[in-house]
Structure formats: C-alpha cells, structure tokens
C-alpha positions, -999 to 999 in steps of 0.1 A, spaced: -410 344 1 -400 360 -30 -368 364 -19 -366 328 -10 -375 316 -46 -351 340 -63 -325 323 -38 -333 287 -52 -343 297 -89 -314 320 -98 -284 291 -95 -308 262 -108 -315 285 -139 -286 295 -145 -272 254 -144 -301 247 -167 -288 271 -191 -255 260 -186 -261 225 -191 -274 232 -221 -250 255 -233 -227 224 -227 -253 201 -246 -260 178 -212 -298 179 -224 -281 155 -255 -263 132 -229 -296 131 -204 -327 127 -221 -349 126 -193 -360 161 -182 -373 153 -143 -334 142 -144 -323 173 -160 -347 195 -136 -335 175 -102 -295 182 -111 -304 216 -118 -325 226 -90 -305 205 -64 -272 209 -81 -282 250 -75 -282 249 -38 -252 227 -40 -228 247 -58 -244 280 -49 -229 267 -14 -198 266 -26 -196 300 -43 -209 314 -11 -184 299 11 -160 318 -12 -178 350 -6 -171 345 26 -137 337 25 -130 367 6 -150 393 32 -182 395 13 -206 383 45 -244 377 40 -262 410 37 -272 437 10 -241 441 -9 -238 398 -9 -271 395 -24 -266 413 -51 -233 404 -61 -243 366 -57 -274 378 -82 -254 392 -105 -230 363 -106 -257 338 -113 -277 360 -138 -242 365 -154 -237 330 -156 -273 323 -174 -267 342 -197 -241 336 -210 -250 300 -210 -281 314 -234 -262 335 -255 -242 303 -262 -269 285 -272 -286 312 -292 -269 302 -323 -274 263 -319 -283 244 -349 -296 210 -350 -265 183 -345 -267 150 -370 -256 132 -334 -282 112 -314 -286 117 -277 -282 92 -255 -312 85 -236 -330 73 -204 -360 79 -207 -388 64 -237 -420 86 -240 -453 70 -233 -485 85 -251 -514 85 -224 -540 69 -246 -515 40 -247 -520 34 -212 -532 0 -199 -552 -8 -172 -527 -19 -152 -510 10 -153 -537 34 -151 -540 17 -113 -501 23 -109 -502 59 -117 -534 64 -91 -520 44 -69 -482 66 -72 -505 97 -67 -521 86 -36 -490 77 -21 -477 114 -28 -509 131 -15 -500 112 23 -461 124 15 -475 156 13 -495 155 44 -468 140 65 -445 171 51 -471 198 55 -472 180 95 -439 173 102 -431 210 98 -456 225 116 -451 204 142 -417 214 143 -411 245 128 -373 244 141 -360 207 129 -351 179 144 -324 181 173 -295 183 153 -309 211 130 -315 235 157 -281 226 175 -260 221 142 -274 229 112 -295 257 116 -273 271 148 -240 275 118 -265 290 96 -277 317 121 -235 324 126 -233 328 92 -259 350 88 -257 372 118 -219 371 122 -205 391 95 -163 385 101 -171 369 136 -189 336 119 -160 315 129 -172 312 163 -196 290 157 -165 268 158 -160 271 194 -190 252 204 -177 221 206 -214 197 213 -225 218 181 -199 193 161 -176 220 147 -166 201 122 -197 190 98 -194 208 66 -213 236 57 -236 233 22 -267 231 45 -257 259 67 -244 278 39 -274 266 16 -300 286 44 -279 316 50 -276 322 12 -314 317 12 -321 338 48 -296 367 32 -325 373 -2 -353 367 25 -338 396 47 -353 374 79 -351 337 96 -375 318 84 -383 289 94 -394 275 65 -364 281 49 -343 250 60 -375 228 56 -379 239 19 -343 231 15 -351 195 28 -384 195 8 -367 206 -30 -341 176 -23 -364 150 -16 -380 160 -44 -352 159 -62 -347 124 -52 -380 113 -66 -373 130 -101 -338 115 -104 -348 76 -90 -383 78 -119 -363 93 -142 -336 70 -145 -358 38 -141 -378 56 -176 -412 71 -163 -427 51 -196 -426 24 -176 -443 6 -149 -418 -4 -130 -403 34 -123 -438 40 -108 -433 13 -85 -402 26 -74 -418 58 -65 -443 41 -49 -422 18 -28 -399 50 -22 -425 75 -7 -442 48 12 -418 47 46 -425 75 66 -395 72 82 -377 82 47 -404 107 40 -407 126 75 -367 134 70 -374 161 46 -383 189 67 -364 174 101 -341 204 87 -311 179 87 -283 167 58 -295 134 51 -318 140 22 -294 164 5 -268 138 10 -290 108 -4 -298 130 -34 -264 138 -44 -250 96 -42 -283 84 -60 -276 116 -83 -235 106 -87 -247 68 -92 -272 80 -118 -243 106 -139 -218 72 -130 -244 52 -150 -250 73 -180 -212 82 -181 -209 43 -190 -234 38 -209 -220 70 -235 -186 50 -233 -204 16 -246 -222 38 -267 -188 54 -279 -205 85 -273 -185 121 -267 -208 127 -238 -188 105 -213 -164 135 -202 -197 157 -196 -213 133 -180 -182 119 -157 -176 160 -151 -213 160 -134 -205 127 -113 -175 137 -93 -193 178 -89 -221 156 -71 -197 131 -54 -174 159 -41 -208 180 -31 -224 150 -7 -184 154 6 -193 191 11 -226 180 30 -216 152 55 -187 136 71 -194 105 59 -199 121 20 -154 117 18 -162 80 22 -184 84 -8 -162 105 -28 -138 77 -21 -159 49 -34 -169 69 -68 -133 69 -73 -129 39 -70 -155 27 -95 -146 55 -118 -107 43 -119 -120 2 -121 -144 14 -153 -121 35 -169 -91 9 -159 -112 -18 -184 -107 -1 -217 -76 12 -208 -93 50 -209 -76 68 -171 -74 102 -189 -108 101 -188 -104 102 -146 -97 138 -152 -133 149 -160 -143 133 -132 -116 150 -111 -122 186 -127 -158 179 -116 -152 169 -79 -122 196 -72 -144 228 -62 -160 214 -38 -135 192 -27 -108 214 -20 -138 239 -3 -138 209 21 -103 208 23 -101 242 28 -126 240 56 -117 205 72 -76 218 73 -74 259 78 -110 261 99 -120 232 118 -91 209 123 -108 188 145 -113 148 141 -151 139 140 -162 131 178 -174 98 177 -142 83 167 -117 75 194 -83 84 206 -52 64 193 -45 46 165 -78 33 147 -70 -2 132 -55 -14 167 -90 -2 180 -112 -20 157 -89 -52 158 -97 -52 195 -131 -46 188 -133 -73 162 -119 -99 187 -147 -90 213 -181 -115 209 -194 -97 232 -187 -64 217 -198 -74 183 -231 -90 201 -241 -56 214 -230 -36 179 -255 -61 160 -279 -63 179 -283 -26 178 -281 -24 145 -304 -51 132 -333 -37 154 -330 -8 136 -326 -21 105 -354 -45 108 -379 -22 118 -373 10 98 -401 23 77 -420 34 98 -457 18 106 -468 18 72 -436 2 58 -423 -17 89 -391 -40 76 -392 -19 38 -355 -21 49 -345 -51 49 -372 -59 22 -356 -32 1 -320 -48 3 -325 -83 -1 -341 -73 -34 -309 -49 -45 -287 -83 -37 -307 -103 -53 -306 -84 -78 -271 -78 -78 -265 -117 -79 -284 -120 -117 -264 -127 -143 -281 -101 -164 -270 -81 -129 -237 -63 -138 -254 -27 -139 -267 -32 -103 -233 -47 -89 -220 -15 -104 -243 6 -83 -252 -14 -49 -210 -14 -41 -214 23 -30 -247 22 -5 -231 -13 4 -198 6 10 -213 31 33 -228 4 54 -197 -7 64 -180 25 70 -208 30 92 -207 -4 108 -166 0 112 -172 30 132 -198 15 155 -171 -10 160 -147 18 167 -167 45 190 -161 55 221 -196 72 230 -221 40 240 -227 26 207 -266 16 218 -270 50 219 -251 59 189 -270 36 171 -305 45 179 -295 78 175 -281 80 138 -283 46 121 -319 52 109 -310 85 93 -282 67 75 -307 44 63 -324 73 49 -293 83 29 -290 51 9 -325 39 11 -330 55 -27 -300 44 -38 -311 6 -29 -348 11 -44 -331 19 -78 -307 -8 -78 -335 -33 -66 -355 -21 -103 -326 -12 -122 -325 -52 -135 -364 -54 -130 -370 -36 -162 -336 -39 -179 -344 -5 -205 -309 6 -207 -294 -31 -212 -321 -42 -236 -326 -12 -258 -289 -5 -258 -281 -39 -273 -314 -38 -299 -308 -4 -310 -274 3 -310 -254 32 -311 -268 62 -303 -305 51 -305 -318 44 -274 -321 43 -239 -287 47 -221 -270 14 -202 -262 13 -165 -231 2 -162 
C-alpha cells in the first residue's frame, strides 16, 4: 500500500506545488478546491504522461517507476524552488470561499453540519460494502476497465492486444486503465483495491469541489453535500471500478475553473488565462476518460468562445486551448493511430438520415421515453427515490431566475449531455430497452453533481452578491 500512495501522492504534490508556483492558490481561494484539482487532476494527467511512456517503450515495471518518480519529484520541485523566493503581492485574490469561525455557528447550522456528517458516515459504509462485495467492479470494470489495465501492466510491447477484443469495447480511452496500471506498477502486484481507491479519491473529489465552490461558510453548500451523498445510486458508483465518477469530477471541475475564469474577467483580474488554462486540461481530460467526454470538450468550447465572444476577448481562447491540447491530442493519438474503431452502439450508415427516421417513428420515440423516464424517475436509489428528477427541476428552475444567468451558464453542459445521450438512444442499433437500463443511470451519475450545484449556485447567490458589494478584487468570485 505504500507503493499505492506514492502512486497518487507524487503527481498531486507535485500539481500543488505547481499551482502555486503559478499563483492558482491567488485565483482559487478555497483550499478543498485547490486539494480536489490537485489530487484528481494527479491521476489525470499522470495518465497522460504514462500513456507517453508507453508510446516511447518505457512499459510498466522497475525502470517505469522510477523514471515516472523522478519526473514528478522533478516537477515539485521546481515548482518549490520557484516559490521559495515569493514575496507578498499588493493584488487581492479572487475568492470562493468566506471563512466561518466555529463559535459563530447557529443552531441551525450546528444541525446541518451533524446532519452532513451522518450522511457521510452511511457513504462510507455503502463504500466499505460495495467493495467487499465486489472486490473486482462492476461488469464493465472487470471486462473493460480493469481487463486494459491488466494489458497494460502485464504486456510490456504486446499491450495493444487488448485491442483485439472486440466485446471489451476497444475503443474507450484509457486514463482509468492507465490511472491503475501506473498505480499497480509502484504496488509491484494487482490489487484490488486499487481501481476502487481510484473511484473512491474522485468521488471525493467531487464532494470537495461541489462544497467548495458553493463556500463551505455557508449553509447552503452543506446542503448540497447533503443532498449529493444521499442517493445511493450516485454513492455506490465509486468503487463499481468504472469511469463515471472520474468523468463527473472533471465536468463539475471544468464548470467550476469555467466559473472562476469569468468571474476574474468581471473582476478584471490577470487570473482569467490561469484559470481558463485549468478548464480546458479538465475538459480535454473527461475526453481522455469517456467517449462521451469529446461531447463535453465540445460544449466547454462552446461556452468558452460565447463568453469570450461578449467582450470581444478570443485570444483569450488560447489558454483554454493550451490547457485542453495534451490530453486532447493523447486522445487523438489514441482514437486515430490505435483504435480506429467507431463506438459500438452507434449504427452503420449515415447518422442524421438514421435519427430523422427515428424522429418520424411514434412508436420508436414511445419506447426510447418510456425507457428513459423510468429510469430517470426512479434513480437514487431507496433512500432518494426520484432525487433525479427532484434535482433537475430545481437546476431549471433555477436557471429560469432572473438573478439566474450564472446557472444558465452552467446547466447548458449536463443539459447538453442529456441530449447527446438521448440522440444516440434515438440512433442505436442494439435494443435501446436494454441499452437504456443498462447505462442511462450511470450517466445520471456523471451529471448528477453538476445539477446539485447549479440547483444552489442561485440559492445562495455569494459570488453575485459579494462581487457586486465588494468590488474588485475583494471578494467571493462570480459564476458566470
């Protein structure tokens, strides 16, 4: 196990550092933000530079290990040598987060705070459970995930034929693979508690990044933790050994960097390029984790080119570009020389014909949401039966305000990959019933934080409130 935490704490260290050396501790105030994008961010781009490896001969093993050690204790410290010499700046940081003294604490919420902590002991229980009950995953983990990994792993130059199993879905991309062969490579064994600690640190992650961008000195980012944790249906994901809770941390992280990237520019803060750098690394990183994460990458772009596009400011596109390209062309790289396959549940011949004929069909559309709204109805799980829809209706709602225009900013992108998922039930070949039941509540998963923090982004209003009262750089940062 001590392998294990070298694996994860050597690259999150080393990003720490770095982000400081860069002064993104000015541009994010909150630390459980700060610690989230460092420690996730780690496995993320330590995935990259181990794809890399790999590319260039350097296979998991001995001689990998310590070169991938020296490369990340090289990069730390530097980053503290840089920062060694740092004097006190006359420039105030752009913040998210308030501090709240404990003997301020009302009643009210004391009782929120007991109340978040209760709900986190059951998370933990329903973790500790759901991996000894299955030590291995979830289906897909053992067949896809975990099965690349062990390639990877025991493979050396012969790791490409993983690709040759075609029901193994040759062509998901490989940070979670990668992520637990790094980690299985400084373990010097297969553990199975390697993937599941994978899962675990990002749902973490996710919590950190949600309460520390709603301002933990506040009630309402208790809530949100509350409400987020209690579906055990969200929670039992993080050790099914799967890439839907590393993918829902990296959009709600990208929404979050988005956010504080346009609340710098309002603020007429420096900090934007940083910040927009960190937003398309974790855009072009959920790419680097799921199919659908090139949809996402998509719709950042978007939104980043509409934001910049209002003051006139496209240069500033280039931050974000520099940010997503590693990863992004890794996936290139990966999706065009490797595995030049199109994903298996879309269908043969040309696509929009397809879903025009599909569109036409009642009785086609009838079966599609019908399918869909069971799950959707009923995810949560028996605690939180319908925290779903719940969930939603309150992000729209919202979203409708007129004090709303941070939250329309942020639902388009879960709301975006609802319909890219809904246009390829439309467009399958498999039996979409099937289909359905057997992915749509793990895509739920993905944007089900993103929608909790959008449905109490306008709830408590910090960022727009203290922004305006304060001014420049003196407060809480604005959500765009």
């Amino acid at each position: 196990m001590i392998g294990v935490a070298l694996a994860h704490l050597l690259p999150a260290t080393a990003l720490w550092l770095l982000g400081r050396a860069c002064g993104l501790h000015r541009a994010i105030a909150s630390r459980s933000v700060r610690v989230a994008l460092s420690a996730c961010g780690g496995i993320g781009v330590s995935a990259v530079t181990t794809f890399c490896f790999i590319l260039l001969g350097l296979h998991p093993g001995l001689p990998f290990v310590v070169i991938d050690a020296v490369l990340w204790m090289a990069i730390g410290g530097l980053s503290w040598w840089s920062t060694s010499d740092e004097r006190p700046s006359g420039s105030q940081p752009v913040q998210i987060a308030r501090p709240m003294q404990l003997g301020a604490l009302s009643l009210t919420d004391g009782i929120v705070r007991g109340l978040f902590g209760v709900v986190v002991a059951v998370a933990v229980v329903t973790v500790v459970r759901g991996y000894l009950a299955l030590p291995h995953g979830d289906w897909d983990a053992w067949a896809i995930w975990n099965q690349k990994a062990r390639f990877l792993f025991r493979g050396g130059s012969h790791w490409t034929a993983a690709f040759a199993i075609d029901w193994s879905h040759p062509g998901h991309p490989l940070l979670l693979p990668l992520s637990v062969a790094r980690a299985w490579s400084y373990a010097g064994s297969e553990l199975t508690i390697v993937p599941a600690l994978v899962g675990i640190v990002f749902g973490c992650g996710i919590v950190a990044i949600v309460m520390g961008a709603l301002d933990t000195g506040r009630r309402g980012a208790w809530i949100a933790g509350i409400v987020m944790l209690t579906p055990a249906t969200f929670v039992r994901e993080w050790t099914a050994q799967q890439a839907d809770i590393p993918f829902a941390f990296f959009m709600v992280a990208g929404l979050v960097s988005l956010g504080l990237a346009r609340a710098a520019s309002r603020a007429g803060s420096a900090d934007v390029t940083k910040l927009l750098f960190v937003a398309g690394a974790l855009g072009s990183l959920a790419a680097w984790t799921k199919n659908e994460g090139t949809l996402l990458l998509f719709v950042m772009a978007v939104v980043v080119t509409v934001v910049a596009g209002r003051k006139a400011r496209f240069r500033r596109c280039a931050w974000w570009v520099a940010g997503a390209a590693p990863a992004a062309l890794a996936v290139a790289w990966f999706k065009i020389a490797l595995t030049p396959v199109a994903p298996y549940y879309l269908p043969d011949g040309p696509l929009l014909t397809t879903l025009a004929e599909r569109l036409s069909s009642p009785e086609h559309l009838a079966v599609v949401n019908a399918a869909v709204w069971q799950q959707w109805s009923t995810w949560g799980g028996p605690t939180a039966t319908g925290a779903m829809a719940f969930v939603s209706l309150a992000a729209v709602l919202v979203a409708l305000t007129r004090t709303g225009g941070s939250a329309r900013t942020v639902v388009v992108v879960p709301m975006a990959m609802l319909v890219g998922t809904y246009t390829v039930y439309l467009l399958t070949s498999l039996d979409v019933r099937w289909l359905v039941a057997t992915t749509f509540s793990r895509i739920l998963a993905q944007i089900w934080p993103s929608l909790v923090l959008v449905a109490f982004l306008s709830r408590e209003l910090a960022w727009n409130r203290e922004s305006e009262n304060l001014g420049v750089g003196g407060g809480v940062a604005r959500v765009p």
